[in-house]
C-alpha positions in Angstrom: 0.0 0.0 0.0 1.4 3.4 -1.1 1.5 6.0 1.2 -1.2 7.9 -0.9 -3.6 5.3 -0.9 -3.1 4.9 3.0 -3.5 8.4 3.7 -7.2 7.8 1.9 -8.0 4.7 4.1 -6.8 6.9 7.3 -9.6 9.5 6.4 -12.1 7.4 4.9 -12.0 5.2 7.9 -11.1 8.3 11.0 -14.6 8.2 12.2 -14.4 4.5 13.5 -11.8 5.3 16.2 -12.4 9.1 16.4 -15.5 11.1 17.7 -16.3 13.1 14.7 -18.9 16.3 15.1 -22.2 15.7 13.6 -22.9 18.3 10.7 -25.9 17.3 8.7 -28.2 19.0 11.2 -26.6 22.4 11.9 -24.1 23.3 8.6 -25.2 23.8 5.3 -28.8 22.6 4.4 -28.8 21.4 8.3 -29.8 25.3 9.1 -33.0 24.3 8.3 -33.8 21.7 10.9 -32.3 24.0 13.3 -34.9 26.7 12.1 -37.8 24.5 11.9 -37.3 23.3 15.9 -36.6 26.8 16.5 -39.9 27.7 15.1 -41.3 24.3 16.5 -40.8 25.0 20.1 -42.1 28.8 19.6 -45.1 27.8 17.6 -46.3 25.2 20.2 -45.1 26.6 23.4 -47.2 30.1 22.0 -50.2 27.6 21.7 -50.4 26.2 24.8 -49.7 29.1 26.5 -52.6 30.1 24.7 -54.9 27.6 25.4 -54.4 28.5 29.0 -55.0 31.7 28.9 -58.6 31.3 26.8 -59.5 29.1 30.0 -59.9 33.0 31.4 -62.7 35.5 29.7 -61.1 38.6 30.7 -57.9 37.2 28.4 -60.0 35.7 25.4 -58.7 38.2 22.9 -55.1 37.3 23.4 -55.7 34.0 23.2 -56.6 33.9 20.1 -54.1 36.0 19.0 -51.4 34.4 20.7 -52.8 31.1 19.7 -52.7 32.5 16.0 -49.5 33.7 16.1 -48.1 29.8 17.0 -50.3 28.3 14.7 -48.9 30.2 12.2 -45.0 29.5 13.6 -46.0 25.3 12.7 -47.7 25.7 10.0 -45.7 28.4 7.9 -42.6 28.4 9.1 -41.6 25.1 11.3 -43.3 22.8 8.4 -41.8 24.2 5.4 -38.4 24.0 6.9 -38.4 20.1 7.5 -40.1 19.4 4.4 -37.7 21.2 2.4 -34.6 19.7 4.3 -36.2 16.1 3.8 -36.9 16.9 -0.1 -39.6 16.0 -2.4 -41.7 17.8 -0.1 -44.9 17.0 -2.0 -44.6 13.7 -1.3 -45.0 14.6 2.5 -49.0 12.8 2.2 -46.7 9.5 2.3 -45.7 9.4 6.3 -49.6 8.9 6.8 -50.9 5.8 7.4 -52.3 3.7 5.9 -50.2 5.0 2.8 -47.0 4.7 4.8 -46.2 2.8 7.9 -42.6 4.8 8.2 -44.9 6.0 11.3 -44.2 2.9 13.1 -40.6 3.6 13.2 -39.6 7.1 12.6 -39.7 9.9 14.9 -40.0 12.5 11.8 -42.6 10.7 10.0 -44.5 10.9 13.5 -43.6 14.4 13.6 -45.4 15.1 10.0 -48.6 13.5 11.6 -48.6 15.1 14.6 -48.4 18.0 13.5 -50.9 17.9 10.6 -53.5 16.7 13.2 -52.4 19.8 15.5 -53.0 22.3 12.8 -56.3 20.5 11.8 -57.4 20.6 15.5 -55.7 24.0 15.9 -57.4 25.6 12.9 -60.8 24.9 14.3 -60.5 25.7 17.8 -58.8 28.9 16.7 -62.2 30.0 15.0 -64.2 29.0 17.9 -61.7 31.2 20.7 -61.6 34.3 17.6 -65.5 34.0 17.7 -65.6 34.3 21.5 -62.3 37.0 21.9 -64.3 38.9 19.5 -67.3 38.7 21.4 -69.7 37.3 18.6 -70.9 34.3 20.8 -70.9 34.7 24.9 -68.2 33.0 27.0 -70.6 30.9 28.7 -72.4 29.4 25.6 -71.9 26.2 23.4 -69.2 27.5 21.6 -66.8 27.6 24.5 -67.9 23.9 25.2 -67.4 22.8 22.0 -63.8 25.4 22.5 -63.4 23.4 25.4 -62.9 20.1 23.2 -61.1 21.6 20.5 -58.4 22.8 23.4 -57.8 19.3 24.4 -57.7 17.7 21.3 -54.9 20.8 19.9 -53.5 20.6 22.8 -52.1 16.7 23.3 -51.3 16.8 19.6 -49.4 20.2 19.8 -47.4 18.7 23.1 -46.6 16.1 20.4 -45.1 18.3 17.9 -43.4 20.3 20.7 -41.4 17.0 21.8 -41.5 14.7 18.8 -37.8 16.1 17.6 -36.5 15.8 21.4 -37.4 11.8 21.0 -36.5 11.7 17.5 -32.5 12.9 18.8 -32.8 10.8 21.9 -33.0 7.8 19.7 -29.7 8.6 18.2 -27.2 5.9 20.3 -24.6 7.2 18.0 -24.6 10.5 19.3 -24.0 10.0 23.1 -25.2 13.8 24.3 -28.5 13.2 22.5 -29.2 10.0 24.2 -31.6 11.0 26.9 -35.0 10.8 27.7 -34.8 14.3 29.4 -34.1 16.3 26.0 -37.8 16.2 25.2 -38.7 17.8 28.3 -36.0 20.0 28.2 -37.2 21.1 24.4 -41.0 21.2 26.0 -40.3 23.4 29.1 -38.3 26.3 27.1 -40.9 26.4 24.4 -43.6 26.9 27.2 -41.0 29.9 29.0 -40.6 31.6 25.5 -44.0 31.2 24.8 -45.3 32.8 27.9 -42.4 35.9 26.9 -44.5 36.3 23.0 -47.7 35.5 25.3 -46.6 39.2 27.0 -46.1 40.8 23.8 -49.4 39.6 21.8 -51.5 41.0 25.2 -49.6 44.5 24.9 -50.5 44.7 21.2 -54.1 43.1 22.0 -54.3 45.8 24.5 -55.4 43.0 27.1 -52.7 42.9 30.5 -51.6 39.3 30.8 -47.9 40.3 31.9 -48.6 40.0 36.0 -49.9 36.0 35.2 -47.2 35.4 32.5 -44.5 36.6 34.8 -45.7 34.4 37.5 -45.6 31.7 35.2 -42.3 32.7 33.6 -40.3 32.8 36.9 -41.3 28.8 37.9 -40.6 28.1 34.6 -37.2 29.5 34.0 -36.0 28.0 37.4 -37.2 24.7 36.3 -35.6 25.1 32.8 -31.8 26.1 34.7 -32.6 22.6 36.7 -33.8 20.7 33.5 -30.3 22.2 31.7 -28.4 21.3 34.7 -29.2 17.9 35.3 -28.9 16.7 31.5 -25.6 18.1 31.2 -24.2 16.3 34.5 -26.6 13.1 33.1 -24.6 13.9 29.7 -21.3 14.0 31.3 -21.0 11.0 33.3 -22.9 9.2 30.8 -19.9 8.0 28.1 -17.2 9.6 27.3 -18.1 11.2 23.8 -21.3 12.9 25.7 -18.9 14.3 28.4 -16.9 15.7 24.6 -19.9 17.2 23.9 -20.1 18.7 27.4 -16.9 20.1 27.2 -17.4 21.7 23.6 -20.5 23.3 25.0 -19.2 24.4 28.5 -15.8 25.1 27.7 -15.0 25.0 24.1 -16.1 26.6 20.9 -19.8 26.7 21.2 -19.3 28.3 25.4 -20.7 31.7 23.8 -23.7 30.7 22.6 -24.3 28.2 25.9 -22.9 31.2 28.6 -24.1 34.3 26.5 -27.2 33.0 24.6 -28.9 30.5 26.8 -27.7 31.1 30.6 -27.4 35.1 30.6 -30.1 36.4 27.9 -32.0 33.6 27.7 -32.2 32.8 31.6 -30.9 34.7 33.8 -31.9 38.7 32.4 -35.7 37.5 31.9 -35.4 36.0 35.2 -34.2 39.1 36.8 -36.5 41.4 35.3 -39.7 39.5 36.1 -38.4 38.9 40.0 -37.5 42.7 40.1 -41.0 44.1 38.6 -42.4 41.5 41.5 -40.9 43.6 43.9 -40.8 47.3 42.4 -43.9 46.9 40.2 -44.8 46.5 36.9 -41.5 46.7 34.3 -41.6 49.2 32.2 -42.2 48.5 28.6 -38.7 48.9 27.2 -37.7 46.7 29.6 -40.6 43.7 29.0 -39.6 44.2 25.3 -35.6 43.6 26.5 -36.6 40.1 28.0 -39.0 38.6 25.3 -36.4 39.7 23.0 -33.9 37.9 25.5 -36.1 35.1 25.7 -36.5 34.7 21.8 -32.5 34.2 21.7 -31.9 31.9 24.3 -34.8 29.9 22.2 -32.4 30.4 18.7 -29.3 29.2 21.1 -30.6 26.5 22.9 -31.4 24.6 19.8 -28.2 25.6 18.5 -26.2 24.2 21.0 -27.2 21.1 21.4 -27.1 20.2 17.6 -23.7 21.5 17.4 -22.3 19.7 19.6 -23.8 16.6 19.3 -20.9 14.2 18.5 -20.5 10.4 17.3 -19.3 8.2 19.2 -16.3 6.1 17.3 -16.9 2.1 16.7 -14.0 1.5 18.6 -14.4 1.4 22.3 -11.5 3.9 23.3 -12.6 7.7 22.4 -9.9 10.2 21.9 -9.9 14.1 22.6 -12.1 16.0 19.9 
């Protein structure tokens, strides 16, 4: 063997004893699944938010709206994105059953379904919850029961869409970090934090005052997201040593800015601060509450980010060398 020909076999064969960075999901044509769950966990924690706040008369009008608004996030924006990045989008009719039983065994044929039902679901209790935020039918009157059903029905199929990516990256055993069962809920708990922050700018513009409940809400929530992020990275690094690589990378290495700038300090910590500080002085001020949904809206962008970039394959061999 020449020493070109075993340069070739050395690279061909580097990521059987090497932990190699994953790229088809964040680089290139990859920006687009990034996007899409971007847009996924915006659209769908937006919703549910939603749902909860149409549960209240006095916030019916911003419930539709808000409910609207992450509708809209799935359906254009979220949807396109994956079916472009899978291809031959037209074809997309194919992950149902019973023209398809991919659903039986992939997470993103799932997802398609999942989501189509939620947008079916969604689009029809939307009209019942603009007809009562409008005030065209009363809040107590069959509309709100039938609301009622819709809610429920949007509701498990949107927590669906929200967490279907989470499972379909936790089934990945090649890529250690992804491996969990907590990504899902990690995924599901930011959506519903950011959500609740574009819940407090769709009241403002509805002209309906929803930031004393949202901010309530937010400040459980974002201390229950730092604990979510916590424990899956310690889970993540004792778990093999490629996960504890991808730890490292995040923590410590070339992705620490968007993990120390993006998700703890703009998209934790400042929101967090803000909403315990207006507990105690009052209301924020508006330039401020637009400062942390703004803040809020990155640490959504980085999150994602972050944990497809450094998710990292774990070499055939057994022994795993530095990255």
């Amino acid at each position: 063997m020449n020493a070109r020909t075993a340069r070739q076999w050395m690279v061909t064969h580097e990521w059987m004893v090497k932990p190699m960075a994953q790229t088809e999901w964040i680089e290139g044509k990859g920006l687009m699944v990034w996007l899409a769950e971007v847009f996924s966990a915006l659209g769908t924690g937006l919703y549910l938010v939603a749902l909860f706040l149409g549960l209240k008369e006095e916030f019916a009008l911003t419930a539709f709206w808000a409910g609207l608004l992450g509708w809209v996030g799935i359906a254009i924006f979220k949807l396109p994105l994956h079916a472009f990045y899978l291809g031959k989008w037209y074809r997309f009719w194919r992950a149902f059953p019973p023209f398809s039983k991919a659903w039986r065994t992939s997470w993103f044929a799932r997802g398609i379904v999942f989501t189509m039902i939620f947008l079916a679901f969604g689009a029809i209790q939307l009209v019942l919850q603009g007809l009562i935020g409008y005030k065209v039918v009363a809040f107590a009157s069959g509309a709100m029961d039938a609301n009622y059903v819709f809610m429920v029905l949007a509701g498990v199929f949107c927590v669906m869409t929200a967490v279907y990516c989470g499972f379909a990256m936790s089934y990945c055993k090649s890529v250690p970090f992804w491996n969990t069962g907590l990504l899902p809920i990690v995924f599901l708990f930011m959506g519903v934090a950011d959500g609740l922050a574009l819940a407090m700018a769709t009241g403002l513009v509805a002209g309906q005052e929803v930031t004393e409940i949202a901010e309530q809400a937010t400040r459980i929530m974002l201390i229950l997201n730092s604990l979510l992020i916590v424990a899956y990275l310690v889970n993540a690094n004792y778990q093999s040593e490629t996960a504890e690589l991808s730890v490292k990378e995040l923590v410590r290495g070339h992705v620490a800015w968007v993990f120390w700038l993006g998700i703890v300090i703009l998209g934790i910590l400042v929101p967090f601060i803000i909403s315990v500080t207006s507990y105690f002085s009052g209301p924020s001020s508006l330039g401020l509450l637009v400062f942390a949904i703004c803040c809020h809206t990155i640490g959504a962008f980085s999150l994602k980010y972050g944990v497809l970039k450094v998710g990292i394959y774990r070499p055939l061999l057994p022994k795993a060398h530095a990255y």
